[in-house]
DRENGUVEX-760713 format. One record per atom (N, C-alpha, C): atom name; x negated, y, z. Coordinates in pm, 1 decimal, m for minus. Layout:
REM DRENGUVEX-760713
LUMMI atom       xx       yy       zz
LUMMI   CA        X        Y        Z
...
REM end
This chain:
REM DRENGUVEX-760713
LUMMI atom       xx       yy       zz
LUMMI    N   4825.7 m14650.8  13967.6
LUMMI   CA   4935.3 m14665.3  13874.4
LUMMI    C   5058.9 m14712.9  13949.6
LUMMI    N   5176.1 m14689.3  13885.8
LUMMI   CA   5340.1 m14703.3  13985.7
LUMMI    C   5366.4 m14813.5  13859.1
LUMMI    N   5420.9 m14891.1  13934.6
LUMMI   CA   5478.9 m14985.7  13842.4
LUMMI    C   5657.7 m15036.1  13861.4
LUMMI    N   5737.9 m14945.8  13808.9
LUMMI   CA   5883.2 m14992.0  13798.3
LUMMI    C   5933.4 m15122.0  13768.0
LUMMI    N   6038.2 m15186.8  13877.2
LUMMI   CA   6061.6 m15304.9  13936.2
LUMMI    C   6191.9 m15288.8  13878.5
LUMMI    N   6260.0 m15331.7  13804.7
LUMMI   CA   6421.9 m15296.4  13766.2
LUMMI    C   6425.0 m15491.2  13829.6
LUMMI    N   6548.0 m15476.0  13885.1
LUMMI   CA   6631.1 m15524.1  14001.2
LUMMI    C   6574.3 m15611.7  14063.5
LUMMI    N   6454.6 m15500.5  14162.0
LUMMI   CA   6401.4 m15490.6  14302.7
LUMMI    C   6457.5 m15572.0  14400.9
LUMMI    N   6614.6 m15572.6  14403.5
LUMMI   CA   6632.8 m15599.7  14532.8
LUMMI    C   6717.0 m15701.5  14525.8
LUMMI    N   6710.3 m15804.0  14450.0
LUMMI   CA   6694.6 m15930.6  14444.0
LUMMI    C   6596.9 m16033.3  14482.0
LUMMI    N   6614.2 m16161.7  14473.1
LUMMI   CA   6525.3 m16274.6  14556.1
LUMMI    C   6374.7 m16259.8  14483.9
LUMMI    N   6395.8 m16272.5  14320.3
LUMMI   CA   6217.0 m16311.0  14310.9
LUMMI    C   6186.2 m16122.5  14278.8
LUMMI    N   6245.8 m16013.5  14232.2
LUMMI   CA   6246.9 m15871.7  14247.9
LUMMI    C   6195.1 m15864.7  14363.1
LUMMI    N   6251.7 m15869.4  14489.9
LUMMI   CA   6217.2 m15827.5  14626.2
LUMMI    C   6057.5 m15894.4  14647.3
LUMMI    N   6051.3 m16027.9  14571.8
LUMMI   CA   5894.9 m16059.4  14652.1
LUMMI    C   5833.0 m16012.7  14570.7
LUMMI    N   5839.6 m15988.0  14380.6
LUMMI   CA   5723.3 m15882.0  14315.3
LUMMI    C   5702.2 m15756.5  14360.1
LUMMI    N   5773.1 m15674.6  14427.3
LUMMI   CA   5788.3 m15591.8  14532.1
LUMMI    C   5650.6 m15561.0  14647.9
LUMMI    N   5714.5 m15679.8  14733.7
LUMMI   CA   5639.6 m15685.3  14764.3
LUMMI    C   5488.6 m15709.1  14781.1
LUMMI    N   5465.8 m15820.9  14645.9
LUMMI   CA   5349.3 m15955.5  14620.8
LUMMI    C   5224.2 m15751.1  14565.9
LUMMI    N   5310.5 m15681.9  14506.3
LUMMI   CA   5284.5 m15528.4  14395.8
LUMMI    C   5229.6 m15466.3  14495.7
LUMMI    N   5327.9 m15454.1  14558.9
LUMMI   CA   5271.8 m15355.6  14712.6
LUMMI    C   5177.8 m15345.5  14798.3
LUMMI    N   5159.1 m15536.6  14833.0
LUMMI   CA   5031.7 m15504.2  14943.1
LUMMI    C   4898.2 m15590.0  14839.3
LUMMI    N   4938.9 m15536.0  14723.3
LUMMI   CA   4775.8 m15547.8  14623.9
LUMMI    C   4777.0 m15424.0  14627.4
LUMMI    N   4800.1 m15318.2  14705.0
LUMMI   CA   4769.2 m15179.4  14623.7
LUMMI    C   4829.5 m15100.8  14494.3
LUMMI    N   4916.2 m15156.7  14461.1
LUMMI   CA   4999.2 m15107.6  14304.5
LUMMI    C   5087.2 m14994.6  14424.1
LUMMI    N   5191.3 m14897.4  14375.3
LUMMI   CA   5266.4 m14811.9  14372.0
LUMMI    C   5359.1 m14873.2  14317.0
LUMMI    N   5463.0 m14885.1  14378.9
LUMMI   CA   5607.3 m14961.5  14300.2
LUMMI    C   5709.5 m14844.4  14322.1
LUMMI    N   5802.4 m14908.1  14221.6
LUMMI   CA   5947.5 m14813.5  14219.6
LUMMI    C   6045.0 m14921.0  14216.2
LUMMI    N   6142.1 m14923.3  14280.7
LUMMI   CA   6219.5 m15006.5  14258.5
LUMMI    C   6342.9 m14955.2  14188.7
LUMMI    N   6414.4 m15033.2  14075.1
LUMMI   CA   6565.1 m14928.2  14017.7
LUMMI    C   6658.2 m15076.4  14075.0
LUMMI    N   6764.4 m15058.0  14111.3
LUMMI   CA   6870.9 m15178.6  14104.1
LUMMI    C   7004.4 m15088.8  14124.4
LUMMI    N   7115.5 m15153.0  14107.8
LUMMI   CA   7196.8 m15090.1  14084.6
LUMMI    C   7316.3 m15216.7  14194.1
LUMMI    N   7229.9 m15284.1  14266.1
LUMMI   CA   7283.3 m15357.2  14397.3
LUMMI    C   7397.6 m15405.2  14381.6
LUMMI    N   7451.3 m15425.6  14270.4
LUMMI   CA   7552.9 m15512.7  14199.4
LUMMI    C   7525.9 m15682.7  14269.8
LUMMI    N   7419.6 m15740.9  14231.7
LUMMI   CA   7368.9 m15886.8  14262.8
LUMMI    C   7242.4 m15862.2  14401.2
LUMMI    N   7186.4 m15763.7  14409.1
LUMMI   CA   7062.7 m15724.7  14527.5
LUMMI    C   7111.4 m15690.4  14655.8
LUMMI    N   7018.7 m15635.6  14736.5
LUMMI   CA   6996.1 m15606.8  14847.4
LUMMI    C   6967.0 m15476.4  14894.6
LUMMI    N   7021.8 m15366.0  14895.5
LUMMI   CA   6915.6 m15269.0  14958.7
LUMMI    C   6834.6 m15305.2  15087.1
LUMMI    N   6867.4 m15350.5  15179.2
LUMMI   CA   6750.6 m15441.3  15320.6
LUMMI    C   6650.2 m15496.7  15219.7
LUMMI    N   6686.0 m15607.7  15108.7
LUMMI   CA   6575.3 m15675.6  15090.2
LUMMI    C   6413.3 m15570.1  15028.6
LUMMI    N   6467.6 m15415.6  14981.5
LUMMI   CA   6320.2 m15386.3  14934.5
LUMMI    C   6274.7 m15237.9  15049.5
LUMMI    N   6165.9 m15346.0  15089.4
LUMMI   CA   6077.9 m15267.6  15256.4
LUMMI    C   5974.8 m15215.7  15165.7
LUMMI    N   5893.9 m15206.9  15031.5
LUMMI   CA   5824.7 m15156.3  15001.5
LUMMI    C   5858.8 m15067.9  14891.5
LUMMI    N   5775.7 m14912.3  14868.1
LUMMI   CA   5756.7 m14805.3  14781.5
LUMMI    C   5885.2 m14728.9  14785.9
LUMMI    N   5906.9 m14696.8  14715.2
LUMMI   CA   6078.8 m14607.2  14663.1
LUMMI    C   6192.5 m14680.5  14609.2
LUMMI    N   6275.7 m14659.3  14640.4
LUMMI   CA   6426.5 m14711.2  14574.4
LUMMI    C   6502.8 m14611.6  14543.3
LUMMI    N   6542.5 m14676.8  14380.0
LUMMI   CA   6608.8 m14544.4  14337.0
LUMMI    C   6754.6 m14632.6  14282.5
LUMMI    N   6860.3 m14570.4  14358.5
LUMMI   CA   7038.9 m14688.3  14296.2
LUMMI    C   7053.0 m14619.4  14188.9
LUMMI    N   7049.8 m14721.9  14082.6
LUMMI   CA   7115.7 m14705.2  13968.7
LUMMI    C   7124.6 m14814.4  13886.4
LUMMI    N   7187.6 m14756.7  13744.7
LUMMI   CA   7234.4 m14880.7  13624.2
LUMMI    C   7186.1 m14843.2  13519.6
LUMMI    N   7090.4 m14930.6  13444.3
LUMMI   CA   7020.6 m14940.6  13318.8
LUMMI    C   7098.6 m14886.1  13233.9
LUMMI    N   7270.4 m14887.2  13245.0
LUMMI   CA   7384.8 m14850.4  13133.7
LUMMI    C   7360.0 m14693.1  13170.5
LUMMI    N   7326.3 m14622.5  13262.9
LUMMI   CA   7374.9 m14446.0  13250.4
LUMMI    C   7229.0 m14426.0  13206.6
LUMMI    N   7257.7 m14328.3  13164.1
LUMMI   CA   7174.8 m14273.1  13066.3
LUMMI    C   7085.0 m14174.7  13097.4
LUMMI    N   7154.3 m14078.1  13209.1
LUMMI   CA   7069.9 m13974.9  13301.8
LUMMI    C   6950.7 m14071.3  13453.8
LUMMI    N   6986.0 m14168.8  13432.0
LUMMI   CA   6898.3 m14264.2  13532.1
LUMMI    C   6806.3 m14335.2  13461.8
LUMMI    N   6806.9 m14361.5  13321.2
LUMMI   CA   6739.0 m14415.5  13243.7
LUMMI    C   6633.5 m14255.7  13205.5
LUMMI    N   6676.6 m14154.5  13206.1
LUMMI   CA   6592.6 m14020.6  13156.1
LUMMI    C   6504.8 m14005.2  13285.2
LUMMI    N   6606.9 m14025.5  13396.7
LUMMI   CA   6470.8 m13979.2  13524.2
LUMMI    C   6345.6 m14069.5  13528.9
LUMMI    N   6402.8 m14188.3  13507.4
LUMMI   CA   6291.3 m14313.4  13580.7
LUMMI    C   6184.9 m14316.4  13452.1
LUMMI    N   6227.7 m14333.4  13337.3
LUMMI   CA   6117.5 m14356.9  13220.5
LUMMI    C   6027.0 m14234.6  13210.2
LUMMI    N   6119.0 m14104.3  13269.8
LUMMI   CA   6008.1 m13964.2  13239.2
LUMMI    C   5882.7 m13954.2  13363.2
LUMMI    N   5897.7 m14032.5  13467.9
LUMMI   CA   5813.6 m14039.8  13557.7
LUMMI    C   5749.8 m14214.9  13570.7
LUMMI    N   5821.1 m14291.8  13528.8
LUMMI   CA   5741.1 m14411.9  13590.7
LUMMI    C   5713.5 m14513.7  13438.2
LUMMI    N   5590.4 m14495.2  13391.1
LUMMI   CA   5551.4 m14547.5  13219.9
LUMMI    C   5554.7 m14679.5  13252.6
LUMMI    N   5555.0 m14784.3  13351.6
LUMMI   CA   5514.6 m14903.9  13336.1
LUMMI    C   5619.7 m14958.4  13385.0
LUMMI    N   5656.9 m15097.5  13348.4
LUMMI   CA   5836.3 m15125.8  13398.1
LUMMI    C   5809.8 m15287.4  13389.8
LUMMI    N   5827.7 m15352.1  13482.3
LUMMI   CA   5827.5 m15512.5  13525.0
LUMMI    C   6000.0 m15535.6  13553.7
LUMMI    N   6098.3 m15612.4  13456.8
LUMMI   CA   6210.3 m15651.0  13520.3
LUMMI    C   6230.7 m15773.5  13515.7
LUMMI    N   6302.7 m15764.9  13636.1
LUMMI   CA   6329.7 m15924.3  13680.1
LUMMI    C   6468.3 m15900.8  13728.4
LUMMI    N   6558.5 m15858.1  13619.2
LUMMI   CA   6742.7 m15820.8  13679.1
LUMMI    C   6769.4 m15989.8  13632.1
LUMMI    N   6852.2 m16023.3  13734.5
LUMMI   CA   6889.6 m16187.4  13653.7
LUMMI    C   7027.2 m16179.3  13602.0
LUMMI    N   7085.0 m16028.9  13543.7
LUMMI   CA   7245.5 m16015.9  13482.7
LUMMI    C   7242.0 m16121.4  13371.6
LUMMI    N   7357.4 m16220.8  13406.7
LUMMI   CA   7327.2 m16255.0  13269.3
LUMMI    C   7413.7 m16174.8  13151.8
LUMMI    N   7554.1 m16107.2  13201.4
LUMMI   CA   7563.5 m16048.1  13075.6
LUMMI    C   7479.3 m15870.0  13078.5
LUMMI    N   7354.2 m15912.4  13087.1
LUMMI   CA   7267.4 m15780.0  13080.3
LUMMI    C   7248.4 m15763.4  12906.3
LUMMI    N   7277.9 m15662.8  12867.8
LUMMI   CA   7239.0 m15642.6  12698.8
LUMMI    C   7093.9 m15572.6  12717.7
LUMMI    N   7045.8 m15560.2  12790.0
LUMMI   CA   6875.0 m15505.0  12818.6
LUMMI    C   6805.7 m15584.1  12851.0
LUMMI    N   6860.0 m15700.7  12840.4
LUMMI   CA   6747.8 m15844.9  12870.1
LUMMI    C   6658.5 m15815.2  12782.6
LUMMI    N   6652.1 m15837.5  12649.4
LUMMI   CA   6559.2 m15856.1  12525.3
LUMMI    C   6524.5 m15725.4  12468.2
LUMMI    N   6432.1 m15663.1  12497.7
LUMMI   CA   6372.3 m15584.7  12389.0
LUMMI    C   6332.1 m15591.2  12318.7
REM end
């Protein structure tokens, strides 16, 4: 199973990342490197983008069903589902 990391490449993002990775999970990472790192994520795929466009929200949900986020925006309106 792949498990999508929305903002990967941040401090505690980058270590679920990693902590995901070398248990054997398949990760995806989405960030949109506003507050992240691209250096900080060494494990699975990285894909740049923003939870706000809508054609990046169609790619990632049509391929990756499982989604762990840890974005720390605070004015994120996708905090609370």
């Amino acid at each position: 199973m792949n498990i999508l990391v929305i903002g990967g490449a941040g401090y505690i993002g980058s270590h679920m990342v990693k902590q995901l990775s070398t248990s054997g999970t398949g990760v995806i990472t989405l960030d949109n490197l506003s507050r992240g790192y691209r250096d900080a994520v060494q494990y699975g795929e990285f894909i740049e983008g923003d939870l706000g466009d809508p054609a990046v929200l169609d790619h990632v949900f049509s391929h990756h069903p499982c989604l762990l986020y840890t974005s720390d925006a605070a004015d994120d309106q996708w905090r609370v589902w």
